[in-house]
N, C-alpha and C positions, 0 to 999 in steps of 0.2 A: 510338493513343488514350492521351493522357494519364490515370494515377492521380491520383485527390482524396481529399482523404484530410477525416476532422472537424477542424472548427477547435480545435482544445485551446490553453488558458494556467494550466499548474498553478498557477502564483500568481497571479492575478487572475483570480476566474471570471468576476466582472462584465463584462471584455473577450469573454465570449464571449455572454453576455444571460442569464445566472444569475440568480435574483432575490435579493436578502439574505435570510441566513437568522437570523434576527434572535432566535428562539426557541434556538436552540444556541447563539448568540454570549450571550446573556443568562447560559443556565443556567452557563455557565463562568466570566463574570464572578462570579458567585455562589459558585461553586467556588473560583475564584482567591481571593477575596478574605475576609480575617479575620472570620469569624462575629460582631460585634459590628460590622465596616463592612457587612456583605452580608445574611443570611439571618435575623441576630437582632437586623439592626439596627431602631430603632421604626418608621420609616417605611419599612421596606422594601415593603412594602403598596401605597404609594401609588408606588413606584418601579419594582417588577417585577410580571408578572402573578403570580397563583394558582400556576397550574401552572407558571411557572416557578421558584417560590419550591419549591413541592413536589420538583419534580426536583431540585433544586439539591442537600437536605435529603439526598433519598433517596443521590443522588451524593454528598453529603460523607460521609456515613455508610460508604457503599461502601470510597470511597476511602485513609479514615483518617487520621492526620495527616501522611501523609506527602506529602500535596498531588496538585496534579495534575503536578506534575515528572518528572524522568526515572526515578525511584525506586520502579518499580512490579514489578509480576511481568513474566515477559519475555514472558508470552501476553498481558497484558492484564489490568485488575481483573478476577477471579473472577464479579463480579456480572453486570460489562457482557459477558463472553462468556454468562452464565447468559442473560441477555436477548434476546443476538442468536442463540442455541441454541434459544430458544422462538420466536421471531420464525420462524426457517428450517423449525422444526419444524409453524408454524400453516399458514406459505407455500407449504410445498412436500407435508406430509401424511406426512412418515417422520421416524424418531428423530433428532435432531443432539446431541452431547453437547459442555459447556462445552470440556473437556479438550481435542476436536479443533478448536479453534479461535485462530487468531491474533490479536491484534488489530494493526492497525500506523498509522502516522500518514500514511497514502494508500496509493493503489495501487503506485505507483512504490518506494515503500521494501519493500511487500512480493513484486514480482515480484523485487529486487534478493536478497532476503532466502532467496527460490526457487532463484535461479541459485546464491550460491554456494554451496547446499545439494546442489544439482544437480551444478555443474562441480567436481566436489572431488579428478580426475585427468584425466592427460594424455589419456583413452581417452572421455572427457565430451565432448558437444558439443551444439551446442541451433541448428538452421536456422530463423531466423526467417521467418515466411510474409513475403505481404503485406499481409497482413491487421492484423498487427501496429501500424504506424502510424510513424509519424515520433516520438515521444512515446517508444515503448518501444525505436527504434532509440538515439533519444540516451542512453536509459538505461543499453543493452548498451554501447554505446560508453564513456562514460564509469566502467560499471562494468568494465569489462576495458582499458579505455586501450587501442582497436586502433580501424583503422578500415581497410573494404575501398575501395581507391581506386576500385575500378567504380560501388560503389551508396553507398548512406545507411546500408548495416545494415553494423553492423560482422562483421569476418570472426573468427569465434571459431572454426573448425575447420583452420586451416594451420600452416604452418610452427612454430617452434619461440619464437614473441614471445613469448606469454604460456601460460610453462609450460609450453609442447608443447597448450595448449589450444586450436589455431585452422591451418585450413587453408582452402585456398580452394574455394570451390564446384563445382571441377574435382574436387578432391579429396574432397568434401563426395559430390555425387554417386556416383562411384568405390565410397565408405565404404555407400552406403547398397547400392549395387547387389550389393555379395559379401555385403551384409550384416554385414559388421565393420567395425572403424578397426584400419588399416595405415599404417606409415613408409614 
């Protein structure tokens, strides 16, 4: 029986039947752009809705002048994790605090951000299921530059390529069964 896996295209969602998100792309242009061309400009009114004028405001404020470029804190604005802490906290009905939260510019940057937090010596290793997807395979791959010529996941627990960090599933196995990693 062949594996199917969801159709994903990190950079074109539209390819996969995404609808535009037309309200987030707005508020940013607002964000992006010089408070006399955007938010204070006269006719902004007749250019952007209400509420996206509001967010916009709220978020430049947030933000500061430092824009919305690479020049932020490394979790994320202070505000937008304070939001997405309250969000988590209405959703799920237990405490979340800002502090424990990351913010990153997709999924993919933040599983990458996981691993080398994770794989930080030779005795590190991560067996990706198959659950994982084709998506988080090319991730691992391209974030450790290996690849196992059997499958699509790359081999992060063998030999000695990257760092001593990758052997093969023979070994992988082996590792789980005594319960340690051994040479």
């Amino acid at each position: 029986m062949q594996k199917t896996y969801p159709r994903e295209n990190y950079l074109y969602s539209h390819a996969v039947g995404q609808k535009c998100i037309t309200y987030y792309r707005q508020v940013l242009a607002l964000c992006d752009l010089p408070n006399d061309c955007g938010v204070d400009h006269p006719d902004v009114e007749r250019m952007f809705p209400k509420d996206v004028i509001a967010r916009a405001r709220l978020y430049k404020d947030a933000i500061g002048s430092g824009g919305t470029g690479s020049y932020s804190h490394s979790q994320g604005v202070k505000e937008f994790r304070d939001h997405v802490a309250q969000f988590i906290e209405e959703r799920d009905g237990h405490e979340s605090f800002a502090g424990d939260i990351f913010l990153t510019n997709g999924a993919s940057t933040g599983i990458q951000n996981i691993l080398v937090a994770l794989m930080s010596c030779d005795r590190d290793a991560y067996v990706p299921s198959a659950l994982d997807g084709s998506g988080f395979s090319r991730q691992l791959t391209s974030l450790f530059q290996c690849h196992d010529s059997d499958s699509s996941v790359p081999d992060l627990l063998s030999s000695d390529r990257i760092a001593g960090r990758s052997t093969g599933w023979l070994h992988a196995r082996r590792a789980v069964k005594l319960g340690s990693y051994s040479r």
